[in-house]
Every structure is written in structure tokens, then in C-alpha cells.
C-alpha positions in Angstrom: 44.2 -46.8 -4.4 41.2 -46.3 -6.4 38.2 -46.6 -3.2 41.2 -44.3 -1.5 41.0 -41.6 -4.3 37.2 -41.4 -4.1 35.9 -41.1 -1.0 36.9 -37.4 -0.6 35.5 -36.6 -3.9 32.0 -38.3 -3.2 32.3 -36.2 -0.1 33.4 -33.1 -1.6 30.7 -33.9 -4.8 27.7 -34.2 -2.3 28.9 -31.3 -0.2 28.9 -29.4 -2.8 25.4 -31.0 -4.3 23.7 -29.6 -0.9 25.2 -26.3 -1.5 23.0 -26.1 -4.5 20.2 -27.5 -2.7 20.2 -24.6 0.1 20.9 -21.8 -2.9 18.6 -22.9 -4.9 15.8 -23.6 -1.6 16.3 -19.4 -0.7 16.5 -18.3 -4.3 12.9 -19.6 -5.1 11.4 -19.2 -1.5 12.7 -15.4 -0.6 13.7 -13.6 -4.7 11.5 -15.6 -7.3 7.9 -16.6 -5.8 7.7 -13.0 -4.0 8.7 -11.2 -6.9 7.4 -12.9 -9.7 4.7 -15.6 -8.5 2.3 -13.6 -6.0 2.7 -10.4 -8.6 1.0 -13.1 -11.5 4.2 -12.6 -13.9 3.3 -16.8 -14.4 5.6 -16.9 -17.2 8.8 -15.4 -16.1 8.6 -17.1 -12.7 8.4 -20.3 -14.9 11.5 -19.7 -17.2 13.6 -18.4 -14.2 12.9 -21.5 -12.6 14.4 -23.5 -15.1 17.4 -21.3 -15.5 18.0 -21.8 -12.0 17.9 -25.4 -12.0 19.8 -25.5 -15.2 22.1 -22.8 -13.6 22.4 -25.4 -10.7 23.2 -28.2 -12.5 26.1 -26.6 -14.3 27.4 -24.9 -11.3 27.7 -28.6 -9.7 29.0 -29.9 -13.1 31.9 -27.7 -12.6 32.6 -28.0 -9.0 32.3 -32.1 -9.6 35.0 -31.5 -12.8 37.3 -29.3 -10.7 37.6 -31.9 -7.5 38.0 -34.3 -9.9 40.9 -32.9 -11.8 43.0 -31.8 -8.5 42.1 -35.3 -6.1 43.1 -37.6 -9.3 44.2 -36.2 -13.2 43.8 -39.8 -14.3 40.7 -41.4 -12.2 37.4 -41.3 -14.0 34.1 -41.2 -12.1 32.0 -44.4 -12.6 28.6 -44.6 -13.7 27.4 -45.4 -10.8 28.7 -42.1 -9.3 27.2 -40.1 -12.2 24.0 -41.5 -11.6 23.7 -40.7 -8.5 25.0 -37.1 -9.3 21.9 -36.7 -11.7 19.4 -38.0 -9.6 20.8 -35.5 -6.6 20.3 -32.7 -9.1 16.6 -34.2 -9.6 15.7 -34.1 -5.8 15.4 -30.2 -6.7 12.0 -30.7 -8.2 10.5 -32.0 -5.4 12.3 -29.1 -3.2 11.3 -26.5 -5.4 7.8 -27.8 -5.3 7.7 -28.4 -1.6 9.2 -24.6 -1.0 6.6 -23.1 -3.6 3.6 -25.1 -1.8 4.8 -23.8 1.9 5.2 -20.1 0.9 1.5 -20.0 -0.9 0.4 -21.4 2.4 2.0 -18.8 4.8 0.8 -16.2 2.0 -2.8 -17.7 2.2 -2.5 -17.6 6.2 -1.6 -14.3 6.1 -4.3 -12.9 3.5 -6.9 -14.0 5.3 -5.4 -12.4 8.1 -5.1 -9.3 6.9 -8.9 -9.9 5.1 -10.4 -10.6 8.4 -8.7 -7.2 9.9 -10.2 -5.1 7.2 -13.7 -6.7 8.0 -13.7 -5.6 11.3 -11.8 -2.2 10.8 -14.7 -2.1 8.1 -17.4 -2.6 10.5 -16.2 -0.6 13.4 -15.5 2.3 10.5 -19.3 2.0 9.3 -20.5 2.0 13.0 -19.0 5.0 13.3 -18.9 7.0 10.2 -22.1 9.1 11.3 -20.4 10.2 14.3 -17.2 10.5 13.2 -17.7 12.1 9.4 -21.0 13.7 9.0 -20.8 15.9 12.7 -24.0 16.9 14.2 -22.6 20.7 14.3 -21.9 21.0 10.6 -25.2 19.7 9.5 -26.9 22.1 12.0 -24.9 24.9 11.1 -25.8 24.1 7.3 -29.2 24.0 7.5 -28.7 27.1 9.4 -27.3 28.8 6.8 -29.4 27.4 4.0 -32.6 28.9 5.7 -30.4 32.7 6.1 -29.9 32.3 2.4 -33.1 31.7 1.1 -34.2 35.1 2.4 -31.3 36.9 1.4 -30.0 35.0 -1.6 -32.2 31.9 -2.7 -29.7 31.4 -6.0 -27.0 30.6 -3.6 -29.5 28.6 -0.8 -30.0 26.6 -4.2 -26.7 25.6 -5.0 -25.8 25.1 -1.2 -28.9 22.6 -1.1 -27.3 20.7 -4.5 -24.2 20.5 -3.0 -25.4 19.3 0.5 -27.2 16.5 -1.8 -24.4 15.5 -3.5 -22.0 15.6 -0.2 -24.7 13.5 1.7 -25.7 11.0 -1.2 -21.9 10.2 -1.9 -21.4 9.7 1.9 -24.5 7.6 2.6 -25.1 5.5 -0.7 -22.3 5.5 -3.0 -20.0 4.1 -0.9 -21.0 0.8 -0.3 -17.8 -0.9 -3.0 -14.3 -1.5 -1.6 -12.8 0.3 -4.4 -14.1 4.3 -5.5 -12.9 6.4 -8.6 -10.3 9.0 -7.6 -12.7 11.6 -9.6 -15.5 11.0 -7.0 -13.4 11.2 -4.4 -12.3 14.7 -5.5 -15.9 15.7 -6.0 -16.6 14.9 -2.4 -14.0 16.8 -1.4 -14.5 19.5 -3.5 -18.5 19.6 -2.0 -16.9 19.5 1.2 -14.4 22.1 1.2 -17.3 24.5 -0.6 -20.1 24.1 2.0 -17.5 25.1 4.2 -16.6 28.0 2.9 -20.4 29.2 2.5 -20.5 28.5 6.6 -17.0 30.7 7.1 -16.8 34.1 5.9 -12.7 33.9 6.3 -11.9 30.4 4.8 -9.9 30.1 1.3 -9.6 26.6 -0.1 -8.0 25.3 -3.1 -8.1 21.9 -4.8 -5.3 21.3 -7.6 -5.7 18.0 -9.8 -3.6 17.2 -12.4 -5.6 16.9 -16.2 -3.9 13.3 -16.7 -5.6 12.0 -13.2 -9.1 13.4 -14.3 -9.2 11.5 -17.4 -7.7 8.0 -16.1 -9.7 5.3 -14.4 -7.7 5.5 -11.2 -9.4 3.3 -8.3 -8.6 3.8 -4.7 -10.2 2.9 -1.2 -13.2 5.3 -0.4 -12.6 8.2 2.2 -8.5 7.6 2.3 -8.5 11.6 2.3 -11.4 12.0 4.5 -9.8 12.3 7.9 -6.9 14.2 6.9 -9.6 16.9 4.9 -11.9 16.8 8.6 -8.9 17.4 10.2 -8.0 20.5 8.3 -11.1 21.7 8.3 -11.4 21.4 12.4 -8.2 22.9 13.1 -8.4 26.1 10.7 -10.8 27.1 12.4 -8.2 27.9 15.3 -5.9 30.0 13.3 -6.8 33.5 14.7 -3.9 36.0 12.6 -5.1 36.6 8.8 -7.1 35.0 6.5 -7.4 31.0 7.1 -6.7 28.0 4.5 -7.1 24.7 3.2 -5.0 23.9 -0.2 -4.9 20.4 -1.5 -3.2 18.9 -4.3 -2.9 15.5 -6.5 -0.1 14.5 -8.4 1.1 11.4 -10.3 4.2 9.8 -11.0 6.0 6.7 -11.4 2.5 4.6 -10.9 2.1 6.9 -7.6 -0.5 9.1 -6.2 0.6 12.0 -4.1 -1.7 13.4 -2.4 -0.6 16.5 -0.1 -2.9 18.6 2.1 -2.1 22.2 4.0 -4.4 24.2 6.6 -3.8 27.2 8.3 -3.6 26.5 12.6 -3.0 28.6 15.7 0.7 29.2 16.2 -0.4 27.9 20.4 -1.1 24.6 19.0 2.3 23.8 18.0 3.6 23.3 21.7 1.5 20.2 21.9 1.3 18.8 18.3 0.7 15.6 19.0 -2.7 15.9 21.8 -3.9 18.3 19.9 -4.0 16.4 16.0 -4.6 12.6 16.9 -7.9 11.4 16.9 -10.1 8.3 15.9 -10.2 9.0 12.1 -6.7 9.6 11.8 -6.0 6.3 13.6 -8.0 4.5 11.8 -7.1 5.7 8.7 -3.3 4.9 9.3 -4.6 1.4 10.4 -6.0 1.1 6.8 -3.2 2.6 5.2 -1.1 -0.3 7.3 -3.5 -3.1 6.1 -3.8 -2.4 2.2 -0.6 -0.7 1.3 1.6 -2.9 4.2 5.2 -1.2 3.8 4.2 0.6 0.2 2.9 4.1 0.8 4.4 7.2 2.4 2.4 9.1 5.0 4.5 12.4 6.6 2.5 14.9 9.0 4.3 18.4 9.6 3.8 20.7 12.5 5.0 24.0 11.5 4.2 27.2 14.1 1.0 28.3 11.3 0.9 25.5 9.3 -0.4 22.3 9.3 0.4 19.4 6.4 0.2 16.3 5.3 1.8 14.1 2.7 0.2 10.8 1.5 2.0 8.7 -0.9 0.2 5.7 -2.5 0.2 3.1 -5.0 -2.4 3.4 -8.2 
């Protein structure tokens, strides 16, 4: 009556032990090593690790308990069968080990993936950066200007000079580092947008930053903005009716940067949105924004009949 009496509860017990097994294989491969290992937080990964097994082992406890109280009220469990009970619950090391070894490996795999993609994008970026960034027109139209000015105005052919310095220099040498301070890319910008507005007698641009972001250390990848600031510069030029304008902004909140940039455009542009605003930089800068931020940033573009804008969300 006895061997009777336990076979369904050694069947029910290591059911129930291989339950655990399963729970605890997903819990550590899928919640704790992706929210708490690869983001370095060592030490709670470590505890919750233990709780879990812990956890396990009381779950199973009780499960073991309960089948044994409703399959026989009066049959004890050997030590044999205990035994075996705690060495099931010590199999989970070796699980837990073997499921924390295979997802560093697939997250190895993958980083040098993604590392390998950013060499190339880098390369093909440089390649073209001359091209693409620093147009033949503008400099011509520059050093155009600059000569007008010395004539008329050398004060301002002075400061246009500086600031065509400062533009070039930040474009050329000091951008050779994967990450950039948020302040120099402002100042670039800043350069940019001005030396525009010397070349166009009806362009108004504005640059809001808040005080907090100027003082903090905020790193980012260079020229993120670039392509979105070329592109409102290229397609003001098209708005025809009034005055036309650039206004940019940067905000903070939440450990994110909001970046958010508005041109003027030519209500006939609007039937064809799409031809009309894709180009190489933008592609390749939504590629990079794919590569370093994967699913963690916010990039909205909206066509309006006059108005042209885009929203950039990021991670600082």
C-alpha cells in the first residue's frame, strides 16, 4: 500500500520540481539579467537571484507538503525522497549559470554586431561629410559675402570670419571622439544658423536652451542635430509668403533630451512631403539613431501646409 501511495506523489513532486525549473529558467533569462545584469546593478541582480531560488525552493516545499497531505494524511516521505527533492532544487545552480552564460553570449554576438554597423555607418558618414555637410554653395556664397562686407562693414566681415572659423574648425577637427558635449553642439549650431542669417536678408532663427542643460556635462553623439538643422535651413529657403524661420529648442526631463526643431516651407511642398524631405543625412541619421538608442528615443517629423518640424527624443 505504501509503493501504491507514492508513486503519484513522486510524480506529482517532480512535476511540480520542473515547474520551478522552467519559472525560474525565464525569470533570470528574460526579467533579471536584462534588467539588472547588462544595466551593471551587480548587486541587486545578485540578491534577487537568491530570493528566487529561495523563493523556489519554498514554493516546491509547499506544493510537495500539500500532495502529501491529500494522496496520504498518515504516509511520511523517506529520506531518500527528500534527498532527492534537495538535490532537484540544486540542479538550479547549474541552470541558472548555464542561462546567464548563454544570454551574455547572444548579448556579446549582438554588440559586436551593432559595433561593426556603427564602423561602417562611421566611415561611409566621414566619406561623405564634405559633400553632404559643408555644401560647396554655402562656402561660396560665404566668402562672397565676407568680401561685400569688408568694404561696406569690415566690423561685421570680422565677426562673420570668427564664426566661419569656429563653424569650420568644430566640423573638421573637433569631432574626431564618439561622444561630444551638448554645449558644443549648440555652439555649432548656433555658428550655423548665424552665418545664415548674414547670407539671407529675410531669415529669423531662434535657439532656446534651458540654463540646467548649459551647466551639466551632458554627452551625446556628434552632429545628431545636424541633418535635421541642414534640412531646415534648405527648405526655408522655399517659403515664399512673409518673413522665413528656423526656431529650435532643448529641453530636459526625466533623464531625457528633447530636442525639437521648426522651419518655415512653401505651402506647394506639402502635396509631396515625403520626395521632397528625405535625403542621405536624414537616412543616415535615423540609421544612427536605430543603432545607439535601438527602441529608446522618439523621432516625430510633421508636415504642416507652412510649417515644417521635428521632434527628437533621446536618452542623456
Amino acid at each position: 500500500m505504501k509503493t501504491e501511495l507514492s508513486d503519484p506523489y513522486k510524480t506529482y513532486l517532480h512535476l511540480s520540481v520542473w515547474i520551478v525549473f522552467v519559472c525560474m529558467f525565464y525569470i533570470n533569462m528574460y526579467l533579471l539579467i536584462p534588467r539588472f545584469f547588462f544595466k551593471g546593478r551587480y548587486e541587486i541582480y545578485i540578491i534577487l537571484l537568491i530570493l528566487l531560488v529561495i523563493g523556489s525552493l519554498l514554493i516546491v516545499m509547499y506544493v510537495s507538503n500539500y500532495m502529501h497531505v491529500i494522496t496520504a494524511a498518515n504516509l511520511k516521505v523517506d529520506k531518500r525522497q527528500n534527498m532527492n527533492f534537495f538535490n532537484g532544487i540544486l540542479v538550479s545552480i547549474p541552470i541558472i549559470l548555464t542561462t546567464t552564460t548563454l544570454k551574455l553570449f547572444n548579448r556579446w554576438i549582438k554588440d559586436n554586431k551593432k559595433i561593426s554597423e556603427l564602423k561602417n555607418l562611421a566611415l561611409t558618414t566621414e566619406l561623405t561629410s564634405l559633400r553632404n555637410q559643408i555644401q560647396p554653395h554655402f562656402l561660396f556664397n560665404m566668402l562672397n559675402n565676407v568680401k561685400a562686407l569688408i568694404r561696406k562693414d569690415p566690423e561685421m566681415a570680422t565677426e562673420v570670419i570668427i564664426k566661419l572659423s569656429d563653424f569650420l574648425r568644430y566640423q573638421l577637427y573637433e569631432n574626431d571622439n564618439d561622444k561630444t558635449l551638448l554645449t558644443g553642439e549648440i555652439n555649432f549650431i548656433t555658428n550655423f544658423l548665424k552665418l545664415e542669417e548674414i547670407r539671407r536678408d529675410h531669415l529669423k532663427t531662434t535657439i532656446q536652451c534651458e540654463p540646467e542643460l548649459v551647466k551639466k556635462n551632458i554627452f551625446l553623439p556628434p552632429h545628431i542635430f545636424t541633418a535635421f538643422i541642414e534640412n531646415a535651413i534648405k527648405y526655408s529657403l522655399s517659403a515664399t509668403e512673409g518673413t522665413s524661420f528656423i526656431h529650435i529648442s532643448f529641453m530636459a526631463s526625466d533623464g531625457q533630451l528633447h530636442f525639437e526643431c521648426r522651419n518655415s516651407k512653401d505651402p506647394k511642398l506639402a502635396l509631396n512631403p515625403n520626395k521632397k524631405y528625405s535625403g542621405l543625412g536624414l537616412t543616415n541619421t535615423k540609421r544612427r539613431l536605430a543603432l545607439l538608442y535601438q527602441d529608446d528615443y522618439q523621432l516625430n517629423i510633421t508636415v504642416q501646409e507652412t510649417e515644417y518640424s521635428v521632434k527628437l527624443t533621446i536618452p542623456i
